[in-house]
Backbone as JSON Lines, residues from 0, in Angstrom:
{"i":0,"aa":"X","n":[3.46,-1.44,-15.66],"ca":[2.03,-1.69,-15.59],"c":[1.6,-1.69,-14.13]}
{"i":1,"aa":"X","n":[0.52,-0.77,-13.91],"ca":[0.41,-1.14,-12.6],"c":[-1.48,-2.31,-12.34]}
{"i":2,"aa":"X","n":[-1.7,-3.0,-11.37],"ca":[-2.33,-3.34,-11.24],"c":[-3.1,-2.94,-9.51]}
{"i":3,"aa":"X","n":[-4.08,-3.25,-9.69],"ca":[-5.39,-3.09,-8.36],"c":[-6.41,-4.7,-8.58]}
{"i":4,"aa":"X","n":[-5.7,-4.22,-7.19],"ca":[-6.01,-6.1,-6.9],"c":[-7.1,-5.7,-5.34]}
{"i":5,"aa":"X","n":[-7.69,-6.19,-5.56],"ca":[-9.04,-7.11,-4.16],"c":[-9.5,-7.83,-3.93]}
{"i":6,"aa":"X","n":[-9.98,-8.33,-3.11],"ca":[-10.8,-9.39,-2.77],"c":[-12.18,-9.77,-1.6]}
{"i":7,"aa":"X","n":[-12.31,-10.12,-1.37],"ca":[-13.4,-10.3,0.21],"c":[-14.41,-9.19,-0.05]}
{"i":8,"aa":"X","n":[-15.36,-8.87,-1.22],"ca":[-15.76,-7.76,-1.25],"c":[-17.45,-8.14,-0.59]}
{"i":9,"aa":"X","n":[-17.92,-9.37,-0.33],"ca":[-19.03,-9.61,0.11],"c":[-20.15,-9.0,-0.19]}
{"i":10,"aa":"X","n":[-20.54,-8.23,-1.09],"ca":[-21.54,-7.5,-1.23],"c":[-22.51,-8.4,-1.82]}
{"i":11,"aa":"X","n":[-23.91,-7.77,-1.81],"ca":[-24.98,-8.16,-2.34],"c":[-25.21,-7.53,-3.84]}
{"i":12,"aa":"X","n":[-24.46,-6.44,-4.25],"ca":[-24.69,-6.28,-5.68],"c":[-23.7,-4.49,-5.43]}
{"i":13,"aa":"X","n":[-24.06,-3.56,-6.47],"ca":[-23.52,-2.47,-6.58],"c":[-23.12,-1.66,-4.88]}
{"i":14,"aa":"X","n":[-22.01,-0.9,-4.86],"ca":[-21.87,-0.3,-3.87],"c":[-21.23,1.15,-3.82]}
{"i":15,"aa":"X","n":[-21.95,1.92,-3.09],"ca":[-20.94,3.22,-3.68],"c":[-19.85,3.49,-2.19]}
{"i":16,"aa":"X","n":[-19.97,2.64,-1.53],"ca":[-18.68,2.59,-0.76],"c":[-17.32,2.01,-1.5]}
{"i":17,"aa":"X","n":[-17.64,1.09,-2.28],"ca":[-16.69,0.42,-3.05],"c":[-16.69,1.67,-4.07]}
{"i":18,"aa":"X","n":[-17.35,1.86,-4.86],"ca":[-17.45,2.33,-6.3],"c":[-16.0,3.7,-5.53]}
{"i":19,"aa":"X","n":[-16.0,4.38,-4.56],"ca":[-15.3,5.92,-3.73],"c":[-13.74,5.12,-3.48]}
{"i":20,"aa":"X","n":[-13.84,3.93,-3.04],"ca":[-12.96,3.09,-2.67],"c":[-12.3,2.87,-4.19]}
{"i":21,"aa":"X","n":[-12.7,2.0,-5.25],"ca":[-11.88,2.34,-6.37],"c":[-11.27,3.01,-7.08]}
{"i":22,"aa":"X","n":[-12.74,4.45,-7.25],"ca":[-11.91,5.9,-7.71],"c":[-10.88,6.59,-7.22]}
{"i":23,"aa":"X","n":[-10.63,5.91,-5.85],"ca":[-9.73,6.52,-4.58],"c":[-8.1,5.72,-4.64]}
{"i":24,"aa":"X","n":[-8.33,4.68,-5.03],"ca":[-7.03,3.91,-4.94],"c":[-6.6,2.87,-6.54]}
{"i":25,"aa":"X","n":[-7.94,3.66,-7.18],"ca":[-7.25,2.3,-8.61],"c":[-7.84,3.21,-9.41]}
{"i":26,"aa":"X","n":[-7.48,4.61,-9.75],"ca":[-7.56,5.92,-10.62],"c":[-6.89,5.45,-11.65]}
{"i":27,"aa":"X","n":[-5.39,5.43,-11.13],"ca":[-4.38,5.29,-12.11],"c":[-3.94,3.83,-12.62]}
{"i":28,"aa":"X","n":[-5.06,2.43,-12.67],"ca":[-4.54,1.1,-12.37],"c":[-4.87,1.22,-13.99]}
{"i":29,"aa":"X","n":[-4.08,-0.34,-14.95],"ca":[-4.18,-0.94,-16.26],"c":[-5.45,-1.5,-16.17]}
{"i":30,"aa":"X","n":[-5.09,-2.56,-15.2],"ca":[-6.21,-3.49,-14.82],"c":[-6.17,-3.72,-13.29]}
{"i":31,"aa":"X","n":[-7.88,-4.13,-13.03],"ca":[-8.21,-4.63,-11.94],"c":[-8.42,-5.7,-11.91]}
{"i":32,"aa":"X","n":[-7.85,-6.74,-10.8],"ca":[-8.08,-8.27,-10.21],"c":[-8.68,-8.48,-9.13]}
{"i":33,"aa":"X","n":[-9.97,-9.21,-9.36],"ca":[-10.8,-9.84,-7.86],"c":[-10.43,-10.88,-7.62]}
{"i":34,"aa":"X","n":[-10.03,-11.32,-6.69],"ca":[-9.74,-12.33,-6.27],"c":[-11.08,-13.15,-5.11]}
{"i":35,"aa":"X","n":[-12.08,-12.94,-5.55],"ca":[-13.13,-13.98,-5.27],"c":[-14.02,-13.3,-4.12]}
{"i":36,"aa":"X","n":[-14.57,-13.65,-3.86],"ca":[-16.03,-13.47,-3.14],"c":[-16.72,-12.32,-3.29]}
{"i":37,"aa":"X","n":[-17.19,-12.12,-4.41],"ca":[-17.67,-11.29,-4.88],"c":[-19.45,-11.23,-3.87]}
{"i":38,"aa":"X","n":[-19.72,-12.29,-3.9],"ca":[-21.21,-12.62,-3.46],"c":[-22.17,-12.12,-4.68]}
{"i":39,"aa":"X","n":[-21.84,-11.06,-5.52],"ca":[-23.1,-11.12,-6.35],"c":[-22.01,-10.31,-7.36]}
{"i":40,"aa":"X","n":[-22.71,-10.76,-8.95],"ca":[-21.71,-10.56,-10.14],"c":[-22.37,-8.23,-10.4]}
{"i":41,"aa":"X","n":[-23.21,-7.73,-9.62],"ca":[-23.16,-6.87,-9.43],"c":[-22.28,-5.76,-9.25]}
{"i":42,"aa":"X","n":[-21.28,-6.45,-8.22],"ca":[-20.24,-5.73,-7.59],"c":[-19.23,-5.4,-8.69]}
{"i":43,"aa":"X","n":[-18.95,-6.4,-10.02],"ca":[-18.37,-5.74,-11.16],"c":[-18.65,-4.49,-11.65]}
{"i":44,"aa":"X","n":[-20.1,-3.88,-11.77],"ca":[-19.89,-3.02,-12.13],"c":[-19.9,-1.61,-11.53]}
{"i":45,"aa":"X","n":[-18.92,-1.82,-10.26],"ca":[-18.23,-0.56,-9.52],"c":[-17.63,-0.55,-10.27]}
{"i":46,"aa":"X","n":[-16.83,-1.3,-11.12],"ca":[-15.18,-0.95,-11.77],"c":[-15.33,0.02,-13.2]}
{"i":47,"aa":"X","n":[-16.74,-0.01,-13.63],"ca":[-17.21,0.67,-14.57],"c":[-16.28,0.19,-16.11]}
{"i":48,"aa":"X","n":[-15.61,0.99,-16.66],"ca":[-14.9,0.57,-18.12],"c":[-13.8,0.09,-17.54]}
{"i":49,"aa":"X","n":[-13.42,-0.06,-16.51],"ca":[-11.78,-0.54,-16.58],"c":[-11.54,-2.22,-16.67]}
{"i":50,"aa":"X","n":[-10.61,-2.72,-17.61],"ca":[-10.78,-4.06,-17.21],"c":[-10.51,-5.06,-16.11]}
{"i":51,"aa":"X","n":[-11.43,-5.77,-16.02],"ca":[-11.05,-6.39,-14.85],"c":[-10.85,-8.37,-15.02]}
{"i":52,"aa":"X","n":[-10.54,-8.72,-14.27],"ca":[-10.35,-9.83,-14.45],"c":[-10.77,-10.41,-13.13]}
{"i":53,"aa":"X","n":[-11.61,-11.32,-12.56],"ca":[-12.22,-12.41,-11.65],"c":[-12.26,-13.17,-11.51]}
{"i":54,"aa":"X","n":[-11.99,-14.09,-10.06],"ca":[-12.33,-15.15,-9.85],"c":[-13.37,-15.68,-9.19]}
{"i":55,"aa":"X","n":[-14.12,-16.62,-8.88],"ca":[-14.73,-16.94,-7.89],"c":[-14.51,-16.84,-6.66]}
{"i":56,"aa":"X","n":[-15.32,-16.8,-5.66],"ca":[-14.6,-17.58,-4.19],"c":[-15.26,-18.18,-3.54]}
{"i":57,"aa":"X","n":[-15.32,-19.02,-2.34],"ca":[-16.0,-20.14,-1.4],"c":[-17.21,-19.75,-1.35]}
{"i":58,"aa":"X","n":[-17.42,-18.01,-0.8],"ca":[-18.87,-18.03,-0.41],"c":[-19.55,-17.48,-1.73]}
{"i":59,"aa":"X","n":[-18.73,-17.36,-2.67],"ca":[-19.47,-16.96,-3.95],"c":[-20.97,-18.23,-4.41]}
{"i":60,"aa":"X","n":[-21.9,-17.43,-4.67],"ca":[-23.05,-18.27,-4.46],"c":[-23.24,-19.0,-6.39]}
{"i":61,"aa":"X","n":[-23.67,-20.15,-6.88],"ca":[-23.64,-20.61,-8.44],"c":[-23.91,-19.5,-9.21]}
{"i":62,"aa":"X","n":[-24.61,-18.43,-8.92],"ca":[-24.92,-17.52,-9.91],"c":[-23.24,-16.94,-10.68]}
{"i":63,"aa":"X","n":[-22.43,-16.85,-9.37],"ca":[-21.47,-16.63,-9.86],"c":[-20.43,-17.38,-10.63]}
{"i":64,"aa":"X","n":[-20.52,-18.25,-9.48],"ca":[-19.76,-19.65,-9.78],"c":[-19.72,-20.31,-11.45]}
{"i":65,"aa":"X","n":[-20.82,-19.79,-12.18],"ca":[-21.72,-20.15,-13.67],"c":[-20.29,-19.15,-14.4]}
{"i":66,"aa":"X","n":[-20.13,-17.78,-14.04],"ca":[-19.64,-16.79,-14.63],"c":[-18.54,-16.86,-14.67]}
{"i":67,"aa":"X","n":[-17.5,-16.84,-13.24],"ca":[-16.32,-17.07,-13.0],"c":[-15.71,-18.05,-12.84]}
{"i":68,"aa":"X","n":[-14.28,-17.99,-13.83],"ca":[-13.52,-19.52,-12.97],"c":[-13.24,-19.29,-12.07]}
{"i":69,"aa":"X","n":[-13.04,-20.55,-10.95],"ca":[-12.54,-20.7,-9.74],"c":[-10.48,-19.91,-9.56]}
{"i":70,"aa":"X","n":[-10.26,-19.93,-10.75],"ca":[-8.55,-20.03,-11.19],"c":[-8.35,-19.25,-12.41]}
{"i":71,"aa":"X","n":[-6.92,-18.1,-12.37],"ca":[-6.82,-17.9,-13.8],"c":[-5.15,-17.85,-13.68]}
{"i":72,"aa":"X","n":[-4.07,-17.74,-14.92],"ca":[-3.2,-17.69,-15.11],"c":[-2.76,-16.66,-16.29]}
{"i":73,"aa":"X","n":[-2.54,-15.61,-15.76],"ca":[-2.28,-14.46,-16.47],"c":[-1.04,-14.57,-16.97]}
{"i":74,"aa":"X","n":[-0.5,-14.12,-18.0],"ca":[0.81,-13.8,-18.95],"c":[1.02,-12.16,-18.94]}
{"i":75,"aa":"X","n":[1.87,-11.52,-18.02],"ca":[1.95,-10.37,-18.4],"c":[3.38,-10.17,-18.47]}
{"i":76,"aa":"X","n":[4.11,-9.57,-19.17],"ca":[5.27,-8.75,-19.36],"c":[6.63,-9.78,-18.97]}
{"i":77,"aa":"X","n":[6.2,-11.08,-19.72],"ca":[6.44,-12.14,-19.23],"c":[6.53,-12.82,-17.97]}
{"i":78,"aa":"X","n":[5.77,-12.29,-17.01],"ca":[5.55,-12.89,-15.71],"c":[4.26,-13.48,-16.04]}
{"i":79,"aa":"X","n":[4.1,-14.71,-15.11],"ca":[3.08,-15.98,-14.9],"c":[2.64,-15.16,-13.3]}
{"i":80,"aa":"X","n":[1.48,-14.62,-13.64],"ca":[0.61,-14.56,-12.69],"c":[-0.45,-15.3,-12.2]}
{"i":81,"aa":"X","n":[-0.74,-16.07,-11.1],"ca":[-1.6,-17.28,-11.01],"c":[-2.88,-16.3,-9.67]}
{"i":82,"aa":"X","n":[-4.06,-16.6,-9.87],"ca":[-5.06,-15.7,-9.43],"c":[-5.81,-17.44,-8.77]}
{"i":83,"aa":"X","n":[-6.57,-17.14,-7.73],"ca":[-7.2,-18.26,-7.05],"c":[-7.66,-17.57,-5.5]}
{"i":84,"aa":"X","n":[-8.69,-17.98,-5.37],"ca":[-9.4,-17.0,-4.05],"c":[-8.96,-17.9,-2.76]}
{"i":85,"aa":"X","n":[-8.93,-19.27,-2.93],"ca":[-8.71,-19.8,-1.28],"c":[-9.56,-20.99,-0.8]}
{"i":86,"aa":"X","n":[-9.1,-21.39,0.34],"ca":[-10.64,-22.24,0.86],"c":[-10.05,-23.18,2.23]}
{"i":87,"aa":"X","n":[-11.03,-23.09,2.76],"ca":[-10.73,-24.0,3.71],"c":[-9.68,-23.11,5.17]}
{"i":88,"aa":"X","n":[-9.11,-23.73,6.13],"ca":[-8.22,-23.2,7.18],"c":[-6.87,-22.66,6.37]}
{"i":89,"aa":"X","n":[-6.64,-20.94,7.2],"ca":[-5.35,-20.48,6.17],"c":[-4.73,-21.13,6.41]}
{"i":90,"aa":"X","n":[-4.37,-21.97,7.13],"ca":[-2.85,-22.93,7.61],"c":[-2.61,-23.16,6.35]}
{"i":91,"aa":"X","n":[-1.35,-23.38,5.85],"ca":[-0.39,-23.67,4.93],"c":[-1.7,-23.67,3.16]}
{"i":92,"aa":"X","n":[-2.37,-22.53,3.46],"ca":[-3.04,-21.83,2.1],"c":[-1.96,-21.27,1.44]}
{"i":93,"aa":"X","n":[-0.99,-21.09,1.07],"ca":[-0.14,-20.34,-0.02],"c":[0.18,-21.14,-0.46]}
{"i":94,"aa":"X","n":[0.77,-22.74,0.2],"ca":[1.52,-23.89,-0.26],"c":[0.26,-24.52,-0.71]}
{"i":95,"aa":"X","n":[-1.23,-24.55,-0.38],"ca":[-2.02,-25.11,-1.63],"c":[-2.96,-24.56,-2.38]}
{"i":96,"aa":"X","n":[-2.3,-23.59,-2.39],"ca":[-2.48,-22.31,-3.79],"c":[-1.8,-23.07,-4.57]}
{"i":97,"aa":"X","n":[-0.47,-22.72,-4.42],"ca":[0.47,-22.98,-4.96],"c":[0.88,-24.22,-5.77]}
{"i":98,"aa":"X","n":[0.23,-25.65,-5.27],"ca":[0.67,-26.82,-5.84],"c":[-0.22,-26.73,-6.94]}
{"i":99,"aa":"X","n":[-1.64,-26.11,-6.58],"ca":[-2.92,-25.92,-7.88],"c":[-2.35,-25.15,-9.08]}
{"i":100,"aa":"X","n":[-1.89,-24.01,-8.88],"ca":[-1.39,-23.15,-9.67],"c":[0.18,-23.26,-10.22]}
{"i":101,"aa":"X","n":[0.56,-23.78,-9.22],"ca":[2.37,-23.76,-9.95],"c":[2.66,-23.32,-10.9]}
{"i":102,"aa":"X","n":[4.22,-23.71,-11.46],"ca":[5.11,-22.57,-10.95],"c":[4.43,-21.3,-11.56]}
{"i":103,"aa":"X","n":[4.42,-20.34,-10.88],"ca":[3.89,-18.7,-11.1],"c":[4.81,-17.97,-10.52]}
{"i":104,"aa":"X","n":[4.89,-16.42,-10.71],"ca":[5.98,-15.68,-10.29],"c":[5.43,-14.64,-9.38]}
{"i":105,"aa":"X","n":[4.13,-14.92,-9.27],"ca":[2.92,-14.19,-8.41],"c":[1.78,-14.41,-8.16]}
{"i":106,"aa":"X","n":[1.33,-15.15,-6.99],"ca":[0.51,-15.97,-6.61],"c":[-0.38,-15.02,-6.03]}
{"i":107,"aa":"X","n":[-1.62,-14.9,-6.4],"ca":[-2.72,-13.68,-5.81],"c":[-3.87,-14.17,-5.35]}
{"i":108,"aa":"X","n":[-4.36,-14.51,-4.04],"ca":[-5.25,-14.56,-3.5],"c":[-6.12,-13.97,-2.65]}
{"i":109,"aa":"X","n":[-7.32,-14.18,-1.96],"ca":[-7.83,-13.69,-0.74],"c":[-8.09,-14.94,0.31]}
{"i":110,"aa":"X","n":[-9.39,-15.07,0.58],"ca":[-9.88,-15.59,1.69],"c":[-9.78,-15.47,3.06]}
{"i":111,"aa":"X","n":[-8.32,-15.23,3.6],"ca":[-8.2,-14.99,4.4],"c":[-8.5,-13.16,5.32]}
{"i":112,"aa":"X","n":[-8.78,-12.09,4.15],"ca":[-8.99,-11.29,4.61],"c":[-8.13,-10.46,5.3]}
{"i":113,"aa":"X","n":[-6.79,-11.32,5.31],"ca":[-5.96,-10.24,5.95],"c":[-4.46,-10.18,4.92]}
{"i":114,"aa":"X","n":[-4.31,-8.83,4.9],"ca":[-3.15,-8.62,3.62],"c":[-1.96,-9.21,4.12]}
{"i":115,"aa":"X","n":[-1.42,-9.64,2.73],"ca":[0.17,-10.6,2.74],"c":[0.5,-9.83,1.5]}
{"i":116,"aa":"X","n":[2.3,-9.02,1.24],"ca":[2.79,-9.22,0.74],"c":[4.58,-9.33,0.67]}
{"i":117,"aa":"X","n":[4.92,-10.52,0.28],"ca":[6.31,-11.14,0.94],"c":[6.79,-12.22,-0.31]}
{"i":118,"aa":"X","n":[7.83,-12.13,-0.58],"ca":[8.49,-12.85,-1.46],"c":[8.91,-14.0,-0.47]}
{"i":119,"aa":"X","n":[8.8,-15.24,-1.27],"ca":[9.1,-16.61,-0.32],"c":[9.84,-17.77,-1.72]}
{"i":120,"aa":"X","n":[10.68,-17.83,-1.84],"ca":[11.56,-18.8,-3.0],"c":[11.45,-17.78,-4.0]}
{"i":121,"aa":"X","n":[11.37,-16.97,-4.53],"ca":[11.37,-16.04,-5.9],"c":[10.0,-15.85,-6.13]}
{"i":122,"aa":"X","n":[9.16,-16.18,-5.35],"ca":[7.25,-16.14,-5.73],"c":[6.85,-14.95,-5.08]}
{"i":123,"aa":"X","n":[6.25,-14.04,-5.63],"ca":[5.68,-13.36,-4.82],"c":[3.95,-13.19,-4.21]}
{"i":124,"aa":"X","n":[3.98,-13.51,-3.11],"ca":[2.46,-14.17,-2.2],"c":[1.93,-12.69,-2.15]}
{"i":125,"aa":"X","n":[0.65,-12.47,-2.76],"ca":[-0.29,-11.11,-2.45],"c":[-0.81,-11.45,-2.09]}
{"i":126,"aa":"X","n":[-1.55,-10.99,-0.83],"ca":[-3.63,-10.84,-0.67],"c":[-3.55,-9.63,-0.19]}
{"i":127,"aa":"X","n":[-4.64,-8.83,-1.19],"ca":[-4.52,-7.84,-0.41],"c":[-5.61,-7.83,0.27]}
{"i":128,"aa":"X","n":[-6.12,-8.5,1.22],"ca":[-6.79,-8.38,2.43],"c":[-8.38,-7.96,2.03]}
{"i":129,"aa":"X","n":[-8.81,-7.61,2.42],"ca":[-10.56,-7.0,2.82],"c":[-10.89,-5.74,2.59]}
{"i":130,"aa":"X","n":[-11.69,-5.01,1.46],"ca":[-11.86,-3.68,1.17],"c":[-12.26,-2.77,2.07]}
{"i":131,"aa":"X","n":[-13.64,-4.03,2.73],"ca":[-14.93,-3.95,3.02],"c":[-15.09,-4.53,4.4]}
{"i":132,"aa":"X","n":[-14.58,-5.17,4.94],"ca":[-14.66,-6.35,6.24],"c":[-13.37,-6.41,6.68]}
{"i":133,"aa":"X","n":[-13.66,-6.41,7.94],"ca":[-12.34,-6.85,9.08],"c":[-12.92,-7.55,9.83]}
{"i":134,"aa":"X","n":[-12.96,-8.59,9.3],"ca":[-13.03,-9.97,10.36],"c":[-12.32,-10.87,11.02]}
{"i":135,"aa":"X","n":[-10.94,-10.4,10.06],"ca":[-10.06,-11.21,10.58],"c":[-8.19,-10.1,11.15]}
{"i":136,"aa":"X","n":[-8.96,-8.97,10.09],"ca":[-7.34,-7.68,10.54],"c":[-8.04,-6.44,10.41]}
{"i":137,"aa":"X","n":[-7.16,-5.89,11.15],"ca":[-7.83,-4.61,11.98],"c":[-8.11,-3.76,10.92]}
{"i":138,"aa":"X","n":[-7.71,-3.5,9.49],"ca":[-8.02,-2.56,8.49],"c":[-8.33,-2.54,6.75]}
{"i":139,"aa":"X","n":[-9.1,-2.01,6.76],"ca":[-9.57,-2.93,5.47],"c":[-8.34,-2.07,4.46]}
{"i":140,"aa":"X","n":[-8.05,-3.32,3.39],"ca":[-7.38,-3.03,2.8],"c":[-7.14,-3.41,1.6]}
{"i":141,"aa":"X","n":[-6.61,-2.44,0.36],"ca":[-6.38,-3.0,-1.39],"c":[-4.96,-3.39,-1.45]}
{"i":142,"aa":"X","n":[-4.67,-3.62,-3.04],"ca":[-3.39,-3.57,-3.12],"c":[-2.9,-2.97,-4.33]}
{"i":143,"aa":"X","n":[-1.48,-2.92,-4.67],"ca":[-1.33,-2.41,-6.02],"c":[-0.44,-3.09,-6.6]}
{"i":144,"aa":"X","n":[-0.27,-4.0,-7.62],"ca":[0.98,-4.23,-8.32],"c":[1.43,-3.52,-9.24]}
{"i":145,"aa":"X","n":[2.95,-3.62,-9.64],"ca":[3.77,-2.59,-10.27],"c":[4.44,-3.85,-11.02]}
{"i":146,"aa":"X","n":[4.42,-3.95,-12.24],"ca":[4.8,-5.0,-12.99],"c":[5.84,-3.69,-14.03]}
{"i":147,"aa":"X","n":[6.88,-4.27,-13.88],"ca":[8.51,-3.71,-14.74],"c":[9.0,-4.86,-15.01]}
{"i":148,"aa":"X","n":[10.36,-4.25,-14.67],"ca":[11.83,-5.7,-14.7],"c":[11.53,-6.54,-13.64]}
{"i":149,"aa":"X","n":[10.78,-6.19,-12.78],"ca":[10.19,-7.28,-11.55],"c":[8.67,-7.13,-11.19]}
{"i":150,"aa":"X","n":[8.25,-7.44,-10.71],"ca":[7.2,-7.42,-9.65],"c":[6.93,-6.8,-8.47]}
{"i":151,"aa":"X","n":[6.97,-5.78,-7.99],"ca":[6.54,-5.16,-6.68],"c":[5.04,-5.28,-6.06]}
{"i":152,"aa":"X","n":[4.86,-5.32,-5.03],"ca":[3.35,-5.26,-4.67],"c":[3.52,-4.06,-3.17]}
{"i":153,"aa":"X","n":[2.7,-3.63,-3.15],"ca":[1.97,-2.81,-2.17],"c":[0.78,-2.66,-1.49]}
{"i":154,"aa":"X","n":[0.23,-2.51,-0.44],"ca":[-0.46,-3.03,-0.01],"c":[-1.26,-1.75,1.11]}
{"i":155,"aa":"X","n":[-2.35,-1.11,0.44],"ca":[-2.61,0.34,0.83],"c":[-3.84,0.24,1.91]}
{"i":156,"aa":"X","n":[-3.98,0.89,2.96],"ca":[-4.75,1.06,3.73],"c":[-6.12,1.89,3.77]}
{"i":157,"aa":"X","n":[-7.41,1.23,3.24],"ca":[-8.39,2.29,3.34],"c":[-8.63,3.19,4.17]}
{"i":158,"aa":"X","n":[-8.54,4.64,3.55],"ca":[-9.49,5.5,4.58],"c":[-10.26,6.39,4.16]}
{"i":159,"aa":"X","n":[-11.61,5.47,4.1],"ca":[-12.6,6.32,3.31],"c":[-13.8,5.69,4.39]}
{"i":160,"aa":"X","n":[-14.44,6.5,5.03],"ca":[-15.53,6.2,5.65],"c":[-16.58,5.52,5.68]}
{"i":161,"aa":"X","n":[-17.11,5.06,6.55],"ca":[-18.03,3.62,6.28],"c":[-19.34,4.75,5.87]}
{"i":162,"aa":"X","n":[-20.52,4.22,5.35],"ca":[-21.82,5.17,4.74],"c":[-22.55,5.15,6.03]}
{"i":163,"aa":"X","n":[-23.02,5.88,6.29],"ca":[-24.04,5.96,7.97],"c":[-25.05,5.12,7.73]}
């Protein structure tokens, strides 16, 4: 199974920078995962029919907040996937992801905007970073999971041009 995972998408509603950005890197995905800051429940429908699954995030404004949980815990292919956007200073953010969500076999977040992916005790830590914004790393970026006999993640580099 493969998955397309993002996050930090900040928009104000539909985008066809995003919409070029999906068709470009999550063609071939099962499902898509946001991992929070959507800023407006708009931005869902770049993904058009594919399913997706969402969370909230910090700067996500109540409109959203009403729609999305803050947290989800996926069951796939018997892996415990735990989804949660972030908050607060990244300092030791994976370890309180992690105590919220426990035990999971793939912990998927954003906030921080800059991509992580690294196995740490048998868990595997995603973000895939910023589609849309580099505020905090030099390149905006998605990700992909590959769910088999394990878990792989990847972590792909946009290059699709900003709109003039």
């Amino acid at each position: 199974m493969r998955i397309g995972v993002i996050s930090d998408t900040h928009l104000p509603g539909y985008s066809n920078r995003l919409k070029k950005i999906v068709e470009r890197y999550f063609s071939d995905v099962d499902l898509i995962l946001h991992a929070g800051d959507l800023v407006d429940l708009g931005v869902l429908e770049v993904f058009g029919e594919r399913p997706v699954k969402a969370v909230c995030g910090n700067m996500d404004p109540l409109s959203v907040r009403r729609v999305l949980p803050d947290r989800l815990i996926l069951e796939i292919k018997g892996f415990r996937l735990g989804i949660m956007h972030g908050w607060g200073s990244g300092a030791n953010l994976e370890e309180k992801l992690y105590s919220v969500l426990g035990p999971v076999d793939c912990l998927i977040y954003g906030h921080t905007h800059f991509p992580v992916n690294r196995k740490k005790e048998g868990v595997l830590f995603f973000n895939p970073g910023s589609a849309l914004e580099k505020r905090y790393a030099p390149v905006n970026t998605v990700g992909i999971l590959e769910i088999g006999e394990a878990i792989t993640g990847n972590i792909l580099k946009i290059e699709i041009e900003k709109e003039p």
